[in-house]
PALUM-556763 format. One line per 8 residues: number of its first residue (from 1); for each residue x, y, z of N, C-alpha, C, O. Coordinates in Angstrom, 1 decimal. Each point is the difference from the previous one (the first is absolute). Example, Ala and Ser with C-alpha at 12.3 -4.5 7.8 and 13.67 -1.06 7.14 Angstrom:
# PALUM-556763
1	13.2/-5.7/7.8/-0.9/1.2/0.0/0.9/1.2/0.0/1.0/0.0/0.7 ~ -1.4/1.1/-1.4/0.9/1.1/0.0/-0.8/1.1/0.8/0.5/1.1/0.1
//
This chain:
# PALUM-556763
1	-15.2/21.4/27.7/1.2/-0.6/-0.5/1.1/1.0/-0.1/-0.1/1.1/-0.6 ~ 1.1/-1.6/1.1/1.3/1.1/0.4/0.1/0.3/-2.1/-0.5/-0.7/-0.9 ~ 1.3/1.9/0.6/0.2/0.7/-1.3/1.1/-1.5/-0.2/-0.3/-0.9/-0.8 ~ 1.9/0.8/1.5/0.9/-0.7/-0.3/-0.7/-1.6/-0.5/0.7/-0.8/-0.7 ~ -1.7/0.4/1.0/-0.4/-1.3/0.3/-1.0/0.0/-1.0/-0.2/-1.1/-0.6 ~ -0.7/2.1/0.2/-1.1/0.2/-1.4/1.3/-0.1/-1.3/-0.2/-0.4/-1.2 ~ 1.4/0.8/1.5/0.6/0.5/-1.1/0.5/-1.5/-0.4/-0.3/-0.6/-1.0 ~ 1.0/0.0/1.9/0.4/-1.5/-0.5/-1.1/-0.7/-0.3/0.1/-0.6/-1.0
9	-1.4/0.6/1.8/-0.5/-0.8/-0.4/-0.3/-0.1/-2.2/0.1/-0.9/-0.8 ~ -0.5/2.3/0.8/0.4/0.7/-1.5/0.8/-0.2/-1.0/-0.3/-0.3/-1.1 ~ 1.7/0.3/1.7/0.9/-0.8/-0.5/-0.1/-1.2/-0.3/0.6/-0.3/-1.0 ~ -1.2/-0.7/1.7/0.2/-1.1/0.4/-1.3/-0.6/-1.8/0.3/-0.5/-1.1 ~ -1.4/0.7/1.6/-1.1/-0.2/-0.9/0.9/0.8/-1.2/-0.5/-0.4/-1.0 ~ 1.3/1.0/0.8/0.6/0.4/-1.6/0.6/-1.3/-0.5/-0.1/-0.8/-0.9 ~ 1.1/0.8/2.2/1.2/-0.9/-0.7/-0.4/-1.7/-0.4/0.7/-0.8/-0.6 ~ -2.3/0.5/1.6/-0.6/-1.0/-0.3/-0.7/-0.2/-1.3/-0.5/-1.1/-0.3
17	0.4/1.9/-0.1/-1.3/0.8/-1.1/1.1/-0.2/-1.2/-0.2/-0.8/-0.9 ~ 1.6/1.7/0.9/0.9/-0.6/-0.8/0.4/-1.1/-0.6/0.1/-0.4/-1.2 ~ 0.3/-0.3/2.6/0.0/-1.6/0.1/-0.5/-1.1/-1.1/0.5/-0.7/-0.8 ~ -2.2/0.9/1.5/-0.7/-0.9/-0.4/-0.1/0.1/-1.5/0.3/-0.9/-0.8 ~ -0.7/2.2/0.6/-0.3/0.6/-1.6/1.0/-1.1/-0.9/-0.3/-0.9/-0.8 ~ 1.5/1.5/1.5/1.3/-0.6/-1.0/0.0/-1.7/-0.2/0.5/-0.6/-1.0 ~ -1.1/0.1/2.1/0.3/-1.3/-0.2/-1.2/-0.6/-0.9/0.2/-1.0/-0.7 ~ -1.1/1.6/0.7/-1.4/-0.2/-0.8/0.7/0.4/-2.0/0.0/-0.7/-1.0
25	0.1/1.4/1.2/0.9/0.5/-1.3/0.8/-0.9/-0.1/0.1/-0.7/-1.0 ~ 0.6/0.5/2.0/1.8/-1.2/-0.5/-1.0/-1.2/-0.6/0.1/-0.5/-1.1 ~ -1.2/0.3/2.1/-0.4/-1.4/0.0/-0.8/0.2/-1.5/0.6/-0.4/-1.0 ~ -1.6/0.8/0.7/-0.3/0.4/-1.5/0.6/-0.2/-1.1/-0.4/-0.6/-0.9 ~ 1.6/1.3/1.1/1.3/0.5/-1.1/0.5/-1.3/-0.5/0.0/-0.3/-1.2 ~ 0.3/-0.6/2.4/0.8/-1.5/-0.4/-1.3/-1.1/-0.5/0.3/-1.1/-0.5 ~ -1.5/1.4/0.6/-0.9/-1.0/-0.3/-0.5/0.6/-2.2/-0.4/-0.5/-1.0 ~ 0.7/1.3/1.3/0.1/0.7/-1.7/1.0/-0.4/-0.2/-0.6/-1.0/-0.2
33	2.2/0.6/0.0/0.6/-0.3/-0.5/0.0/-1.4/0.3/0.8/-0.6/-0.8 ~ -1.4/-0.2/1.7/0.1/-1.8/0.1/-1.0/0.0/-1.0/-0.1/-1.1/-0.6 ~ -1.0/2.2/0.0/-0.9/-0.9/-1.0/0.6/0.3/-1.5/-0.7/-0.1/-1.0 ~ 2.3/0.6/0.9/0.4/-0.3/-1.2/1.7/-0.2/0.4/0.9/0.5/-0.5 ~ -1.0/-1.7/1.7/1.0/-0.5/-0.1/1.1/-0.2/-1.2/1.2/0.4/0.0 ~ -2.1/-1.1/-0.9/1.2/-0.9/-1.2/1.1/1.1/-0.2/1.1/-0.4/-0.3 ~ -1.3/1.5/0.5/1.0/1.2/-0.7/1.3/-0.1/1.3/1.1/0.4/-0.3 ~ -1.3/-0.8/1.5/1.0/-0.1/1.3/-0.5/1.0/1.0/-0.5/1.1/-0.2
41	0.8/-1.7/1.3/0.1/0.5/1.0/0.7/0.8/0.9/1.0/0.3/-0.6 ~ -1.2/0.3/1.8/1.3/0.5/0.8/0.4/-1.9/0.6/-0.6/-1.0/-0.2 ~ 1.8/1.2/0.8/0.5/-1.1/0.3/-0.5/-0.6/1.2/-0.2/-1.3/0.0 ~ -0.1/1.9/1.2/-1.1/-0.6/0.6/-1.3/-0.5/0.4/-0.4/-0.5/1.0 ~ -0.6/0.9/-2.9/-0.9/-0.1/-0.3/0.7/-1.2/-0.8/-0.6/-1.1/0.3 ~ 1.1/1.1/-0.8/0.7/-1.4/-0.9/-0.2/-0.8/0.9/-0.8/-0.9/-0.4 ~ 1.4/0.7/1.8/-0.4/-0.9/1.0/-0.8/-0.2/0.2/-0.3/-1.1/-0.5 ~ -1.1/1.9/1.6/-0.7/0.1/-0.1/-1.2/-1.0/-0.9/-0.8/-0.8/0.5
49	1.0/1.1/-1.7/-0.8/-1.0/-1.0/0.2/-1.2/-0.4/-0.8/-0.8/-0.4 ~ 2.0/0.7/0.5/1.4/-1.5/0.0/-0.8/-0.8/1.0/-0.6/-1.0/-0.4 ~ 0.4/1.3/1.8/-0.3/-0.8/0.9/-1.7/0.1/-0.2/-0.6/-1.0/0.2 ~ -0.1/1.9/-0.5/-1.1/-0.3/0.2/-0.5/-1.0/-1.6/-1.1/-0.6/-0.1 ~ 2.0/0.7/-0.7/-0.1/-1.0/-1.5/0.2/-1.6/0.5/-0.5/-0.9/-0.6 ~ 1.4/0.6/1.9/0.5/-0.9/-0.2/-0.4/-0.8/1.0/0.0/-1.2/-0.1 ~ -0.5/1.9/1.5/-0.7/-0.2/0.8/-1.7/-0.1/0.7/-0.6/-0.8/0.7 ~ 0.2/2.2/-1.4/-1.4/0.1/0.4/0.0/1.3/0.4/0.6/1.0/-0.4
57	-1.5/-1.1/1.7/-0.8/1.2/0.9/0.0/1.1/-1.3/-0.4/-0.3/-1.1 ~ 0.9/1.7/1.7/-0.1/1.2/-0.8/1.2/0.6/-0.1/0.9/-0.4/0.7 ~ -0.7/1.5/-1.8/1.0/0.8/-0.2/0.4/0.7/1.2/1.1/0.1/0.5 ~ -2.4/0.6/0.2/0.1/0.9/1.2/0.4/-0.9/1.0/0.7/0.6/0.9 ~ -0.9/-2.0/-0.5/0.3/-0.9/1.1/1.2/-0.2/0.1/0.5/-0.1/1.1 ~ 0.3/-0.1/-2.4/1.5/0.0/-0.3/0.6/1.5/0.6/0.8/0.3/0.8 ~ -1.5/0.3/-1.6/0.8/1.7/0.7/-0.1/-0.3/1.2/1.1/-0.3/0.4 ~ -2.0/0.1/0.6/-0.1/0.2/1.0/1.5/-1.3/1.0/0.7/0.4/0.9
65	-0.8/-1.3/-1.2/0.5/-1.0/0.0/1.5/0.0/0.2/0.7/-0.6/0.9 ~ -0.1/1.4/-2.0/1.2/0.4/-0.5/0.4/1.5/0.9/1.2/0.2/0.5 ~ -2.3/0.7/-0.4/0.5/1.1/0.7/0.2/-0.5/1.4/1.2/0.2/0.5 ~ -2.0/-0.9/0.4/0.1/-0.5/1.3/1.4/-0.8/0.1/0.8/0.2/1.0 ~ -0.5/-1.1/-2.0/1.0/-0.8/0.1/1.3/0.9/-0.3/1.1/-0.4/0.3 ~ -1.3/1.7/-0.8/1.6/1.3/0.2/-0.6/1.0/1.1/0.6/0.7/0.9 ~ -1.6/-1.0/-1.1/0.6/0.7/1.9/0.1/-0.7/0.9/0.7/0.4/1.0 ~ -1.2/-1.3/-1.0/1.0/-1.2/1.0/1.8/0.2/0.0/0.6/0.4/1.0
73	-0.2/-0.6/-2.2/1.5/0.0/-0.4/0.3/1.3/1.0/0.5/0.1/1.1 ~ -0.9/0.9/-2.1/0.2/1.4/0.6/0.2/0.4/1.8/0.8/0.8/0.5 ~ -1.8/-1.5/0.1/0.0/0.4/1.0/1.1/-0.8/0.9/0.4/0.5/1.0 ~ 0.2/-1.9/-1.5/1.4/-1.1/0.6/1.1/1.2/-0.6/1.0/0.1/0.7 ~ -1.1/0.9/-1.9/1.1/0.9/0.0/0.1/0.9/0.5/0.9/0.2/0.8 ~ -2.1/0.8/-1.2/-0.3/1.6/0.8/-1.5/0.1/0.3/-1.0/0.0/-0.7 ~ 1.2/0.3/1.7/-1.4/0.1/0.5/-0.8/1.7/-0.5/-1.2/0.2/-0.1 ~ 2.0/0.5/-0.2/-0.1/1.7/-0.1/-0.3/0.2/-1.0/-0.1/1.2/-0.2
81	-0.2/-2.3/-1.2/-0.7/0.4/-1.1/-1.4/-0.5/-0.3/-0.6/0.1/-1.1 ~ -0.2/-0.7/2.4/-1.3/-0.8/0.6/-0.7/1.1/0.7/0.4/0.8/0.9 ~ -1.3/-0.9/-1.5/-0.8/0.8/1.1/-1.6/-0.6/-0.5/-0.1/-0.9/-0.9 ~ -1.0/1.5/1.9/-1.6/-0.3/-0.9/0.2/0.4/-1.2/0.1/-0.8/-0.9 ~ -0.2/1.9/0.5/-0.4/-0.3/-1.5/0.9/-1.0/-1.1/-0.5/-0.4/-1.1 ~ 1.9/0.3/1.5/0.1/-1.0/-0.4/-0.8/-1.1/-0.4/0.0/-0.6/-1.1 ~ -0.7/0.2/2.5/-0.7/-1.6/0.1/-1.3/0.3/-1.1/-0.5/-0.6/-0.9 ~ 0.1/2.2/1.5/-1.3/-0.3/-0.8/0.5/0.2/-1.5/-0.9/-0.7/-0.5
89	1.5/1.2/-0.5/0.5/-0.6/-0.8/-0.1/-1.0/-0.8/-0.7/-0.3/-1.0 ~ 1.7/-0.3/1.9/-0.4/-1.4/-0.3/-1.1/-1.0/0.0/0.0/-1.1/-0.5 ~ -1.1/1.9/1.1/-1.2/-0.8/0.5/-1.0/0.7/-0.8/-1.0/-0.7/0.0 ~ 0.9/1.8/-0.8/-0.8/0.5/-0.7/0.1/-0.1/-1.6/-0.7/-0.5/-0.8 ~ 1.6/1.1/0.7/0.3/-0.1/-1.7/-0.3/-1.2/-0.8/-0.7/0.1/-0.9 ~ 1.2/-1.4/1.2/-0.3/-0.9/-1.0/-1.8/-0.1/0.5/-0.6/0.3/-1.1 ~ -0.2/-0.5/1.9/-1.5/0.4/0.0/-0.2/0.9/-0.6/-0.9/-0.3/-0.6 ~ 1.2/1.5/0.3/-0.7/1.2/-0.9/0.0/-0.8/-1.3/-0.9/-0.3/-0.8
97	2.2/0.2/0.8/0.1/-0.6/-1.6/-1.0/-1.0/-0.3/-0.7/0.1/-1.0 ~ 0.6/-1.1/1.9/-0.9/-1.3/-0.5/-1.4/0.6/-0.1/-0.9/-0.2/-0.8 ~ 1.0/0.9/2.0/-1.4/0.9/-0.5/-0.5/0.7/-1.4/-1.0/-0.2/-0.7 ~ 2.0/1.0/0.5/-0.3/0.3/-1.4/-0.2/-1.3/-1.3/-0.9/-0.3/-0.8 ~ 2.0/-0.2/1.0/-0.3/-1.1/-0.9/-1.4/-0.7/0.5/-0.6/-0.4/-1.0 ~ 0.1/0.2/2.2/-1.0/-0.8/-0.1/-1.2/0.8/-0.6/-1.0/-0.6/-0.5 ~ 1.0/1.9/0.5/-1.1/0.4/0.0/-0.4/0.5/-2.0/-0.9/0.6/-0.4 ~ 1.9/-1.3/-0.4/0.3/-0.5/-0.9/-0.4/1.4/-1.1/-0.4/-0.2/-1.1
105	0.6/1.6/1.7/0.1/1.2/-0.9/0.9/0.4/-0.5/-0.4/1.1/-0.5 ~ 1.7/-1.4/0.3/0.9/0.2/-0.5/0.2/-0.7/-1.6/0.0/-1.2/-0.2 ~ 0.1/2.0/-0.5/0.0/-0.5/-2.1/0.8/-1.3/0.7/0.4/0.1/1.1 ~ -0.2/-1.5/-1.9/0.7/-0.4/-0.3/1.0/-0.2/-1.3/-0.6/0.3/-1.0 ~ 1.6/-0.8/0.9/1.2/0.1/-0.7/-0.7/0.0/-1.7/-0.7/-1.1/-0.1 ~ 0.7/1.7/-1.3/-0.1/-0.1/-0.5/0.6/-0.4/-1.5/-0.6/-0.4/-1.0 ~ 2.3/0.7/1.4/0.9/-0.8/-0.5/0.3/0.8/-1.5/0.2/-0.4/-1.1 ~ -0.3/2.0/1.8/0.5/0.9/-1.1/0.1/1.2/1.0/-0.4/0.1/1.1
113	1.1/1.0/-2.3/0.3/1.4/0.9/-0.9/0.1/1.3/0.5/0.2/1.1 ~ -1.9/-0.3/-1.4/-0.3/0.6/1.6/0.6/-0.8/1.1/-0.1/0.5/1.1 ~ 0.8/-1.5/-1.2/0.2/-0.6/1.2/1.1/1.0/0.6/0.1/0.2/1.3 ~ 0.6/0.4/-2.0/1.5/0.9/0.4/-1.0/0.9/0.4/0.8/0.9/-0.1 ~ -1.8/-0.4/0.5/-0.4/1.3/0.2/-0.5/-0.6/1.6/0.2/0.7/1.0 ~ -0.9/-2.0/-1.0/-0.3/-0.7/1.0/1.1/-0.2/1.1/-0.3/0.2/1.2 ~ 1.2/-0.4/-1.7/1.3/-0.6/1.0/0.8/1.6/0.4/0.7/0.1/1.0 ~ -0.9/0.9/-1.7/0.7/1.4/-0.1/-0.9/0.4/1.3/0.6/0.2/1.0
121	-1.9/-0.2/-1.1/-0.8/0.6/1.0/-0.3/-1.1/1.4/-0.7/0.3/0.9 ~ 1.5/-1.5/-1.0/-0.4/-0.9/1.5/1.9/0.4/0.5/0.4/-0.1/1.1 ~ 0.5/0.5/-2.1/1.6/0.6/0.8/-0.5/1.2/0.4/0.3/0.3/1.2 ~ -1.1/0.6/-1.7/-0.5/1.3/0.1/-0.3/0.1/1.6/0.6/0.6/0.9 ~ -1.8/-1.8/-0.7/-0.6/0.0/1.1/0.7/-0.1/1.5/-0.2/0.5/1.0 ~ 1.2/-1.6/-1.5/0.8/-0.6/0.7/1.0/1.0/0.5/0.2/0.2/1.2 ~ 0.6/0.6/-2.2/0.7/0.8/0.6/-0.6/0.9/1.2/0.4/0.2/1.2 ~ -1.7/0.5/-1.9/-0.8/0.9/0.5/-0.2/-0.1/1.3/0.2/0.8/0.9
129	-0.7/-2.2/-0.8/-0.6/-0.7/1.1/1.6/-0.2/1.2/0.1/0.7/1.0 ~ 0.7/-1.4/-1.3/1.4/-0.1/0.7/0.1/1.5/0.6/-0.1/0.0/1.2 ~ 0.3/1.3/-1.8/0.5/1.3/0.4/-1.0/0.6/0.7/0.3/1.1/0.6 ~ -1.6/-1.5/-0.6/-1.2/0.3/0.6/0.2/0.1/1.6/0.1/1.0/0.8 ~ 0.0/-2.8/-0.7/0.2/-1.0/1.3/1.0/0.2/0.7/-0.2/0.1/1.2 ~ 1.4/0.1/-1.8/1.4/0.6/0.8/0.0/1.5/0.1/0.9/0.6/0.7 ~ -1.6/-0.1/-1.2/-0.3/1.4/0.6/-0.6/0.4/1.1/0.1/1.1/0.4 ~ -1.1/-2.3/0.1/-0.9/0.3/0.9/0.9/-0.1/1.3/-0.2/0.7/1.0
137	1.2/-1.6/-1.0/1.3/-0.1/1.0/-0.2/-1.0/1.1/0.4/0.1/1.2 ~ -1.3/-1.3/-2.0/-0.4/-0.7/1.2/0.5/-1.4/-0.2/-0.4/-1.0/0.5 ~ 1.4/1.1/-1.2/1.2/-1.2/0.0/-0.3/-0.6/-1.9/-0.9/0.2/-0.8 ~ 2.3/-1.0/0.8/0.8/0.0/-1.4/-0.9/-1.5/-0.2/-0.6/-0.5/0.9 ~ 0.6/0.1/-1.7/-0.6/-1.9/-0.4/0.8/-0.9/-0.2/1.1/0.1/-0.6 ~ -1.5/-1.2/0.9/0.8/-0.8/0.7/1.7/-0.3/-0.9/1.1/-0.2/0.5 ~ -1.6/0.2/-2.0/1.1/0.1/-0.9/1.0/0.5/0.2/1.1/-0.4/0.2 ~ -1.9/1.8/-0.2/1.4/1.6/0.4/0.8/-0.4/1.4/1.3/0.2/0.1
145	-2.1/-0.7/0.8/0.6/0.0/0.8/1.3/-1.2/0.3/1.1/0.3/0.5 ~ -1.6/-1.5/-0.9/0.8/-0.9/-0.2/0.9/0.5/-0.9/1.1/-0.2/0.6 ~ -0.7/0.7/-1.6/1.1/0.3/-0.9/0.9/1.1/0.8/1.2/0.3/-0.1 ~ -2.1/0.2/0.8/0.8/1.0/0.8/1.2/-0.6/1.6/1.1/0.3/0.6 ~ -2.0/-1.2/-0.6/0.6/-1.0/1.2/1.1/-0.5/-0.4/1.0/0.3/0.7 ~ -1.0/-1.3/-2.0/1.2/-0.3/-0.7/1.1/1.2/-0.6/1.2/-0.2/-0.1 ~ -1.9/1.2/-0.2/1.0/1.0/0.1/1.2/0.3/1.2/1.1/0.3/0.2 ~ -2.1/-0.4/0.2/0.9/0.3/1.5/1.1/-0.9/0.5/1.2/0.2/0.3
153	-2.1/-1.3/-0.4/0.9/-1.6/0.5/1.1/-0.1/-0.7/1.0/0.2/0.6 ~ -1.0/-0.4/-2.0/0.9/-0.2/-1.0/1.0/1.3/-0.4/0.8/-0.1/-0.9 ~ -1.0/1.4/1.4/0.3/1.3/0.2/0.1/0.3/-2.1/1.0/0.5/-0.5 ~ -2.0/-0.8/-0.1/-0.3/0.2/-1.2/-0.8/1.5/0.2/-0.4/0.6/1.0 ~ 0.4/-0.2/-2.4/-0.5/1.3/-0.1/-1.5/-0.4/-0.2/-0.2/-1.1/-0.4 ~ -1.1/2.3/0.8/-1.2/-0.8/-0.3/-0.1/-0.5/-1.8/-0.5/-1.0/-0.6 ~ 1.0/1.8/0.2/-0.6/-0.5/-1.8/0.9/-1.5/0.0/-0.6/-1.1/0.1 ~ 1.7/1.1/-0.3/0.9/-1.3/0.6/-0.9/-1.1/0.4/-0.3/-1.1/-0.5
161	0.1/1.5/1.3/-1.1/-0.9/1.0/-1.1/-0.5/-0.6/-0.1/-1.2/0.0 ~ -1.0/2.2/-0.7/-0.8/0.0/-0.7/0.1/-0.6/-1.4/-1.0/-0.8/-0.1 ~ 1.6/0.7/-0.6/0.3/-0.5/-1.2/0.3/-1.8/0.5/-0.3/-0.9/-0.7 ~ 0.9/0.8/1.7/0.8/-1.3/0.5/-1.1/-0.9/0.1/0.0/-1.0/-0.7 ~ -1.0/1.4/1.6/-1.3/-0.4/0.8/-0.4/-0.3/-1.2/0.4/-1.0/-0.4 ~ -1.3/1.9/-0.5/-1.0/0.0/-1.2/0.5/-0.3/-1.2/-0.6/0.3/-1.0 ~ 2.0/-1.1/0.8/0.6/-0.8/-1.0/-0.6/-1.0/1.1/-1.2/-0.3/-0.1 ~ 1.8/-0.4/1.3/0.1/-1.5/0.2/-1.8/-0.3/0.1/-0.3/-1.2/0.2
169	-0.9/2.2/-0.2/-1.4/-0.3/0.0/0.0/-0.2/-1.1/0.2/-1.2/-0.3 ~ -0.3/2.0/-0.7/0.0/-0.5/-1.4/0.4/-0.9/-0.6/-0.8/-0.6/-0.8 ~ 2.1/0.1/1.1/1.0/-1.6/-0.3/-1.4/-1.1/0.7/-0.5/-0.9/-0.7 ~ 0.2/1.1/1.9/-0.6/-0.9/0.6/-1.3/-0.2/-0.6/-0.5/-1.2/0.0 ~ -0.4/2.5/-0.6/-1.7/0.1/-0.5/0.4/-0.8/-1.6/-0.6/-1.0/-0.4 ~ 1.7/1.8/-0.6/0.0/-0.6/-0.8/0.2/-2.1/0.1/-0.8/-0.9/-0.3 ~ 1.9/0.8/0.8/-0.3/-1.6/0.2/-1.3/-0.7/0.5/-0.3/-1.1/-0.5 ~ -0.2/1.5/1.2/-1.5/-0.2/0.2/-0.9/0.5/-0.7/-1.1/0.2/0.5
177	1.3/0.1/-1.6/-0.8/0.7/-1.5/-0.7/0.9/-0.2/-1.1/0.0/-0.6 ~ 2.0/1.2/1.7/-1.0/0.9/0.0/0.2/1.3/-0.8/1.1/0.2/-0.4 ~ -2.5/0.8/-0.1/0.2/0.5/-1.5/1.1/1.0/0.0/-0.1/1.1/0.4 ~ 1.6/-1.6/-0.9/0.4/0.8/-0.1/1.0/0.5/-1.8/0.8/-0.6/-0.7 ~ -1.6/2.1/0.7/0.4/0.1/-1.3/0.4/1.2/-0.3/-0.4/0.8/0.8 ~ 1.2/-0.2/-1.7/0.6/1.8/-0.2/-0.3/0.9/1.0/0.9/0.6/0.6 ~ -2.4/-0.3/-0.3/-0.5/0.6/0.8/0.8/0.2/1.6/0.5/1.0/0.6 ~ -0.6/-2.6/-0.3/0.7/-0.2/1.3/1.3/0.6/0.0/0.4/0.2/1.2
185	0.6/0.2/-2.2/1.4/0.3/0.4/-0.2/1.7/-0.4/1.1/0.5/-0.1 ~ -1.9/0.2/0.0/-0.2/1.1/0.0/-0.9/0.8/0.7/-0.3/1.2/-0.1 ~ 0.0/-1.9/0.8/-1.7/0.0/1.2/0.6/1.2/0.5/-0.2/1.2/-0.3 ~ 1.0/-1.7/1.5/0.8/1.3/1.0/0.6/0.7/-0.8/0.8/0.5/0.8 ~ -0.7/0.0/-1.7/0.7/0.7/-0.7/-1.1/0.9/-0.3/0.4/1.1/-0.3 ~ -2.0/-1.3/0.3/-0.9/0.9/-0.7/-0.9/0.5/1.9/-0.5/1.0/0.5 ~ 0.7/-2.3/0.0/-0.7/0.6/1.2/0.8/0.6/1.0/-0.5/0.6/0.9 ~ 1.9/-0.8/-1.0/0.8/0.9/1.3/-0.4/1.4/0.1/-0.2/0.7/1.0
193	0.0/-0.2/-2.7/0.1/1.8/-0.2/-1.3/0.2/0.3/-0.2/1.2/0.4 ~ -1.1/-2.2/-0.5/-1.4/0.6/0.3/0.0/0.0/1.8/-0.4/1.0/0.7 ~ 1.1/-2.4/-0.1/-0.1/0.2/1.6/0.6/1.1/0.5/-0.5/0.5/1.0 ~ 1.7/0.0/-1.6/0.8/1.1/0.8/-1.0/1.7/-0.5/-0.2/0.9/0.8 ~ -0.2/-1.0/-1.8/-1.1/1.7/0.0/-1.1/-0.6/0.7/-0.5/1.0/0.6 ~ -0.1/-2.1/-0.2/-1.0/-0.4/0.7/0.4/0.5/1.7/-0.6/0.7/0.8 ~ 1.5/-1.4/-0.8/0.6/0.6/1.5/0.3/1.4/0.5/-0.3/0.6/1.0 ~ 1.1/-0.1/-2.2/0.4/1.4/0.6/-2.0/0.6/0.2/-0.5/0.6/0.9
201	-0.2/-0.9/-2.2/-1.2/1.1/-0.1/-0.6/-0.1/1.2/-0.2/1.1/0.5 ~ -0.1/-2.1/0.2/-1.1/-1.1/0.6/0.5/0.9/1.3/-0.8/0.7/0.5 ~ 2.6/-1.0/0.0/0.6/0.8/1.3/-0.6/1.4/0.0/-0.6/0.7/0.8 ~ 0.9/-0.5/-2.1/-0.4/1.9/0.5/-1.3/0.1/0.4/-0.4/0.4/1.1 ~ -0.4/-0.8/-2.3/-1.3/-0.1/0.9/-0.5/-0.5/1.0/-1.1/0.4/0.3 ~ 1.5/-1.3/0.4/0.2/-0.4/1.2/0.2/1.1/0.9/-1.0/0.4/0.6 ~ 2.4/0.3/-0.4/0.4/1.0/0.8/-1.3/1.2/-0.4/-0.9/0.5/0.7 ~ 1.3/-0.3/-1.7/-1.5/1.3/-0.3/-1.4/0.0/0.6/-0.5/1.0/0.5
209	-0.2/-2.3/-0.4/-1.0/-0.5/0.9/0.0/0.5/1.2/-0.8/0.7/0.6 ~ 2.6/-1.8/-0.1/-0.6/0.4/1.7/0.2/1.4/0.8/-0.5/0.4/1.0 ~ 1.8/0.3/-2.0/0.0/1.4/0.0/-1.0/0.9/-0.1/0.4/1.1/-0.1 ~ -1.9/-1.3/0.1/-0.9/0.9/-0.9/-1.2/-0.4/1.0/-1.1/0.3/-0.4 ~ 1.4/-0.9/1.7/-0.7/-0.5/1.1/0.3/0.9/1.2/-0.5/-0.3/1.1
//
């Protein structure tokens, strides 16, 4: 095997190894904080549980459901924010999560301080997990990307964008009674600062890896 051709393949198994890790962690991180809901959600977990309260199947079926149905959108706007990992994304994370929840090891809600230490450590995860996955460089989820699409379209700035998107999910999970409570309006505000050191760390080590091959 040619040296140029051992070395990507190298690369390749990192940034997959990245990837996966992160989405295992994202998917983890969000099934610790659905088992103490009552305190609120992020706003697309508000959904998420909205439809699965009102309708059936699973939390992860809805994720799944909802991410397919924005990248659909996404792709009638910009196709350049779609890629595979996008799809798988969307095809993985709500199964981890239902997984975890199925496999029924996670404390449930006990309706005092520990629950804040519970929901601290499933944003913990979640960030972790997000800056993990986008470090491995093998595409953004389906969310990001869609808000990024609309950025574009509507020539909004991303936060602009972002804020716009994850008010009108929220408007739409709460009317459909989904948990939303203090927590939820402060969510991104505790997990932006854990995804962004998650990313810068996760990148370097990334580059340090395949530099060290």
């Amino acid at each position: 095997m040619e040296v140029h051709t051992l070395k990507a393949l190298q690369s390749n198994v990192i940034r997959y190894t990245f990837y996966f890790t992160g989405l295992i962690c994202f998917g983890l991180g969000v099934a610790f904080s659905v088992k103490v809901k009552y305190l609120g959600l992020h706003p697309w977990d508000v959904l998420n549980v909205a439809l699965f309260e009102h309708f059936g199947f699973s939390i992860g079926t809805w994720s799944i459901i909802v991410g397919l149905m924005l990248i659909g959108i996404s792709l009638l706007v910009s196709k350049k924010y779609i890629n595979i990992g996008t799809f798988l994304n969307a095809l993985l994370i709500g199964p981890i999560m239902d997984f975890f929840l199925w496999l029924d090891i996670l404390p449930d809600a006990s309706n005092n301080w520990t629950d804040y230490l519970l929901l601290l450590l499933g944003i913990s995860l979640t960030g972790l997990g997000g800056g993990l996955y986008v470090s491995g460089g093998v595409g953004a989820g389906p969310r990001d990307g869609f808000m990024l699409s609309m950025s574009e379209r509507f020539r909004l700035s991303v936060v602009k964008a972002r804020i716009m998107v994850e008010l009108i999910v929220l408007i739409i999970g709460f009317l459909l009674g989904g948990p939303v409570f203090w927590v939820t309006f402060i969510y991104t505000l505790i997990l932006s600062p854990i995804f962004q050191f998650s990313l810068k760390f996760f990148t370097r080590m990334r580059s340090k890896l395949e530099t060290s091959y």
